[in-house]
C-alpha positions in Angstrom: 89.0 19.0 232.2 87.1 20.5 229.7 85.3 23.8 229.9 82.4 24.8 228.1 81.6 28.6 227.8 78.3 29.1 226.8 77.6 32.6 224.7 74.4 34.4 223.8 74.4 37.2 221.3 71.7 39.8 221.9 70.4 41.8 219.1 70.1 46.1 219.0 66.2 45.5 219.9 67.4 44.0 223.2 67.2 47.7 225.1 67.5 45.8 228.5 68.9 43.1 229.5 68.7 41.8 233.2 71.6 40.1 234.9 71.4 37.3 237.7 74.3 36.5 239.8 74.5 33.2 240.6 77.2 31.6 243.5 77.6 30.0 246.7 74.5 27.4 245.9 76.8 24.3 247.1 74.1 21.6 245.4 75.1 18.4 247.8 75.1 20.2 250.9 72.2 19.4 253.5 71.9 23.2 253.6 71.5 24.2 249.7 68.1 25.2 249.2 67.2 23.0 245.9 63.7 24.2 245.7 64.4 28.0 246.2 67.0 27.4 243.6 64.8 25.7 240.7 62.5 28.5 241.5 64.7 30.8 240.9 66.3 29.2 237.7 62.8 29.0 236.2 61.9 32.9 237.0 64.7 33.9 234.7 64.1 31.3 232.5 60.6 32.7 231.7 62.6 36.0 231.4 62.9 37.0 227.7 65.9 39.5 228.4 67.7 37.8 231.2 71.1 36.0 231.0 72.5 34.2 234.4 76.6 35.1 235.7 78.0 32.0 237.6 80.5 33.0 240.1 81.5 30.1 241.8 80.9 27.1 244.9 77.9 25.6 242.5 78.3 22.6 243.8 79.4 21.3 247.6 82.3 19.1 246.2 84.3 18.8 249.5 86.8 16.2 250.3 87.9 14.6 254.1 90.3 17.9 254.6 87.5 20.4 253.6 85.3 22.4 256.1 82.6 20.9 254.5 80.8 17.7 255.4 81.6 15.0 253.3 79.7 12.3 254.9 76.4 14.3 255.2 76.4 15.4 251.2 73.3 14.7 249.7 74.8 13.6 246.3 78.1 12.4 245.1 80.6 14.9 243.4 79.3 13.2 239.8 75.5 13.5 240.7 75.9 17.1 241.9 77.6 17.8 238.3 74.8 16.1 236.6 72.1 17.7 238.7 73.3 21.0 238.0 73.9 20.7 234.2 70.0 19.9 234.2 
């Protein structure tokens, strides 16, 4: 698996910056609310002092032992990866 950390330096003009939490969207699931969601990513996106903090359950990758679902997942595991990196 390969992980990809992402960085953003800021200069000393930047005298706010605004953080957004982001977790528990579970892309997949019949319940994630995808529209609500790329709302939201594009209101911080036409932020110029905003930078995003993933936390976790991005996606609703569940398998046959899970609570979740599987068989009422909207996308595959691989899709769900895909849709989220955009």
């Amino acid at each position: 698996m390969t992980i990809k950390v992402i960085t953003k330096e800021y200069g000393e003009d930047v005298k706010q910056l605004t953080l957004y939490p982001i977790s528990d969207v579970h892309l997949g699931s019949m319940q994630c609310m995808e529209k609500a969601f790329s709302d939201y990513l594009k209101m911080i996106g036409d932020q110029d002092n905003a930078a995003i903090i993933l936390a976790g359950d991005l996606i609703d990758n569940g398998i046959k032992t899970s609570k979740t679902d599987i068989y009422t997942e909207l996308y595959t595991p691989r899709e769900q990866k895909h849709l989220l990196a955009g």
